[in-house]
C-alpha positions as CSV (number, residue, x, y, z in Angstrom):
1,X,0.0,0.0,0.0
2,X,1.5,3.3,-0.9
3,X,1.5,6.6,1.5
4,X,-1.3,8.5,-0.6
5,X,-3.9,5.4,0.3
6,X,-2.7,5.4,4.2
7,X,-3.1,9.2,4.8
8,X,-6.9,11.0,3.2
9,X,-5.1,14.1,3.7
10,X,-2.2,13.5,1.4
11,X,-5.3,12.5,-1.0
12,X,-6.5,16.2,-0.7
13,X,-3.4,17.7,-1.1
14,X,-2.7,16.0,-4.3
15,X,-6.2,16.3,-5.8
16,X,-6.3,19.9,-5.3
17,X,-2.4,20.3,-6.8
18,X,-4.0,18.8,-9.7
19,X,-7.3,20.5,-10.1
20,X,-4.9,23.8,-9.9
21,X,-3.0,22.4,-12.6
22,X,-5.9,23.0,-14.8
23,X,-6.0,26.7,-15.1
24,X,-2.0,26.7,-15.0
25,X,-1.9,24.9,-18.0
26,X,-4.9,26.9,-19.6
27,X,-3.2,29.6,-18.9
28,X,-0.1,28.9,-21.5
29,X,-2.8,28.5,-24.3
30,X,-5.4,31.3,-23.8
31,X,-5.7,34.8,-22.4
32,X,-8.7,34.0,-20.9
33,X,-7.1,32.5,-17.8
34,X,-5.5,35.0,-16.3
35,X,-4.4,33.8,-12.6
36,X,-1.8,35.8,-10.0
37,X,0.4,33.8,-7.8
38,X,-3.1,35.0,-5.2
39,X,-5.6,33.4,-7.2
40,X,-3.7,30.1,-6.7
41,X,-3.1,31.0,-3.0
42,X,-6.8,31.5,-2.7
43,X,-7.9,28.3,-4.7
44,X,-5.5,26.5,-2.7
45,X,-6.9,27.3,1.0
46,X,-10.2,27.3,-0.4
47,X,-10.1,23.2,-1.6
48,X,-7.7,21.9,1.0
49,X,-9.9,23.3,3.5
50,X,-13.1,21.9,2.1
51,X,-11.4,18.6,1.2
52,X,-9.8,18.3,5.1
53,X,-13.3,19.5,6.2
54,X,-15.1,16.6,4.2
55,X,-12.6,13.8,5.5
56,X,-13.3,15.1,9.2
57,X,-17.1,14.6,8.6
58,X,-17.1,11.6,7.0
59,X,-14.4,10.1,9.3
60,X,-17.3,10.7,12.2
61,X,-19.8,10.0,10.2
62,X,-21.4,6.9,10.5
63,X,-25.2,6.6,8.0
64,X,-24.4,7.3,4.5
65,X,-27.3,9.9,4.5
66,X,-25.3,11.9,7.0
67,X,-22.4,11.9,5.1
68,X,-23.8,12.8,1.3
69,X,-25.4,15.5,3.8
70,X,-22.2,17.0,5.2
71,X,-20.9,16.9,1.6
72,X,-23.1,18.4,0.3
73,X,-22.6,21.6,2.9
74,X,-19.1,21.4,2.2
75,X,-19.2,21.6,-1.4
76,X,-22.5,24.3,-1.3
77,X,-20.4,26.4,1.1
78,X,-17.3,25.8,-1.2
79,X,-19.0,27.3,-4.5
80,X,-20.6,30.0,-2.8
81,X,-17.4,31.5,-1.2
82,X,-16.0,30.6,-4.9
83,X,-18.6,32.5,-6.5
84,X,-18.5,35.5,-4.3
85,X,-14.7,36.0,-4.9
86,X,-15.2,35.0,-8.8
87,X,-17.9,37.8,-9.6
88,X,-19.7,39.2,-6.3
89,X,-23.1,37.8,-6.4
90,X,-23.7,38.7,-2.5
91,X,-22.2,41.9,-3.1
């Protein structure tokens, strides 16, 4: 078994280097991604705290209903705050 299957938060920390791979590599093709060295700070705190808050909830979690509950929060509460800093829609 390697390291990334023993620890969920290594898991985290790796899914959300590649999810921020994405707009680094759109970046080089278009103009239309245009990211500072913040945006990725942001986008990084943002998903590894959302992704450690998910693997806290489902680690006490015990009914399957409670869990796809607290996910749900968690990734409700992630695209709001994602929203808000995107375009202002509570502003």
């Amino acid at each position: 078994m390697n390291i990334i299957a023993k620890k969920p938060a290594s898991r985290v920390f790796l899914g959300t280097a590649v999810l921020l791979m994405i707009p680094a590599i759109a970046m080089q093709f278009t103009r239309e991604v245009n990211w500072g060295p913040g945006d990725f700070l942001v986008a990084a705190v943002l998903l590894i705290g959302a992704g450690l808050l998910f693997q806290a909830a489902v680690s006490r979690l015990t009914t399957r209903r409670s869990r796809f509950v607290a996910g749900s929060a968690v990734v409700l509460g992630l695209l709001l705050v994602w929203a808000e800093l995107a375009v202002g829609i509570f502003h």
